[in-house]
C-alpha positions as CSV (number, residue, x, y, z in Angstrom):
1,X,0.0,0.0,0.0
2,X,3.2,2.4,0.6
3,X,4.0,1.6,-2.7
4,X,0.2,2.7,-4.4
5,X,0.2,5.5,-1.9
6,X,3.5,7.3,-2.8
7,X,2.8,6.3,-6.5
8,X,-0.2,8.9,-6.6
9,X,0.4,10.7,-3.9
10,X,-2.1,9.9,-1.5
11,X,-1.8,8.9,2.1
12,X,-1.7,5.4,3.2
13,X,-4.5,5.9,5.9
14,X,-6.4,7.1,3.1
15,X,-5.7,4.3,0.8
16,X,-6.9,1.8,3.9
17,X,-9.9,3.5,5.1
18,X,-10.9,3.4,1.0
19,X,-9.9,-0.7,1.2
20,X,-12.2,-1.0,4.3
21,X,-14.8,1.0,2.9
22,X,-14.8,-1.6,-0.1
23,X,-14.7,-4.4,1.1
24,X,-17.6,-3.3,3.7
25,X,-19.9,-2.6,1.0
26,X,-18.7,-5.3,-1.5
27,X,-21.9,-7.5,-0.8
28,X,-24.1,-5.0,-0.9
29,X,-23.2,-4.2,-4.8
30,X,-23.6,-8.1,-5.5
31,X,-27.0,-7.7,-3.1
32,X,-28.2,-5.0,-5.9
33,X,-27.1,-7.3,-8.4
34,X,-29.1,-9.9,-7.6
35,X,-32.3,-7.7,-7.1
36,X,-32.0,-6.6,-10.8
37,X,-32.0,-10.2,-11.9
38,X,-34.4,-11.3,-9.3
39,X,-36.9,-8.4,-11.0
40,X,-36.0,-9.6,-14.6
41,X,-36.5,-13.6,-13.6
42,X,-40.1,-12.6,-12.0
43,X,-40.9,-10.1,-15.6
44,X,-39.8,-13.0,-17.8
45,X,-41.9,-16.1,-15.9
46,X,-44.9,-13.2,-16.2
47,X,-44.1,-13.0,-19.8
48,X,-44.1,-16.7,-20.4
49,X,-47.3,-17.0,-17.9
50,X,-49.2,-14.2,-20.4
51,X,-47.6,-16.3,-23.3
52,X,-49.3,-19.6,-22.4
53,X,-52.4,-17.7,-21.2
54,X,-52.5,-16.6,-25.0
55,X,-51.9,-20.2,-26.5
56,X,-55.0,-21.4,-24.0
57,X,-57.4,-18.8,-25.6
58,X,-56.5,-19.2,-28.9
59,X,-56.5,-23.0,-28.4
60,X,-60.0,-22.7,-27.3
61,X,-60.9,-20.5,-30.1
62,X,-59.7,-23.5,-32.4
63,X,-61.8,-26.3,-30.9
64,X,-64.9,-23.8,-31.0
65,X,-64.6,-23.4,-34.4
66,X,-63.3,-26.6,-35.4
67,X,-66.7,-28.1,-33.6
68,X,-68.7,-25.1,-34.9
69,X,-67.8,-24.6,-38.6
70,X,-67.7,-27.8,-40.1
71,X,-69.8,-27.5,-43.3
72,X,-72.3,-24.9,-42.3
73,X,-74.3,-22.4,-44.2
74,X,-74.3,-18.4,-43.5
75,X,-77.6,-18.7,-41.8
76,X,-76.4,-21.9,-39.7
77,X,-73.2,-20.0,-38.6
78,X,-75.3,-17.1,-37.7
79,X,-77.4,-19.8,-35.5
80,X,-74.5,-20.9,-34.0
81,X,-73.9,-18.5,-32.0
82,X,-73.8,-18.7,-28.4
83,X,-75.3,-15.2,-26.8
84,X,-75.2,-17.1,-23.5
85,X,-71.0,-17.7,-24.0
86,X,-68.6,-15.8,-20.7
87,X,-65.5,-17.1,-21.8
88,X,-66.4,-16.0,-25.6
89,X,-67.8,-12.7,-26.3
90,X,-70.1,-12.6,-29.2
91,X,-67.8,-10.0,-31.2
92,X,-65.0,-12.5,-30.6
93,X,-67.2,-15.6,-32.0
94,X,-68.7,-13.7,-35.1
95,X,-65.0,-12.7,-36.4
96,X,-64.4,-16.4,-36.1
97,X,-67.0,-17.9,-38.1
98,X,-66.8,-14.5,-40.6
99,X,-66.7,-10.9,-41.3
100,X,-70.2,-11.4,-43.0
101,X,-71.9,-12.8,-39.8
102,X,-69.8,-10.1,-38.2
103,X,-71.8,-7.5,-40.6
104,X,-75.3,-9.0,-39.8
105,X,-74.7,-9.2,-36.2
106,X,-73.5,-5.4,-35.9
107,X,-76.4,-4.0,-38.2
108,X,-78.9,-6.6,-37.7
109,X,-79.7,-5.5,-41.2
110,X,-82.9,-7.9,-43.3
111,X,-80.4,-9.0,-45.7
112,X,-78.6,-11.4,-44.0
């Protein structure tokens, strides 16, 4: 430390009561360290939860329709819909089985 101290012309006690200052506060760097990947672990397994939430709904939309759309008219896919549905609002079924049930739904025009 004479050595470093003399170097740059500081003063040994100074040099030491930087060292003890260090290496008293060392873990607490690491400690923050670990915070900031604690935060991105717990974003990243809320991503991939969101993600898998996604693949569930859209999994479900696929079986409704596969189930629902299997060689039906217009009028029969307008029939098929279920106003009764929580987990499938009725905007969300009619862009499945069309834009033009989509249409007649909305408008509730005659010439559907």
């Amino acid at each position: 430390m004479n050595e470093i101290a003399s170097y740059h012309g500081i003063h040994v006690n100074q040099i030491r009561q930087w060292r003890n200052s260090f290496l008293e506060q060392m873990p607490l760097i690491f400690a923050k360290e670990n915070k900031k990947a604690d935060q991105m672990k717990a974003e990243y397994e809320n991503q991939i939860e969101n993600l898998y939430a996604e693949v569930g709904r859209l999994t479900m939309h696929l079986s409704w329709l596969k189930k629902n759309l299997e060689s039906r008219s217009r009028a029969e896919r307008i029939q098929m819909i279920d106003w009764d549905d929580k987990e499938l609002p009725i905007t969300t079924q009619a862009e499945l089985l069309g834009s033009i049930v989509l249409v007649c739904i909305i408008s509730l025009s005659s010439f559907c």
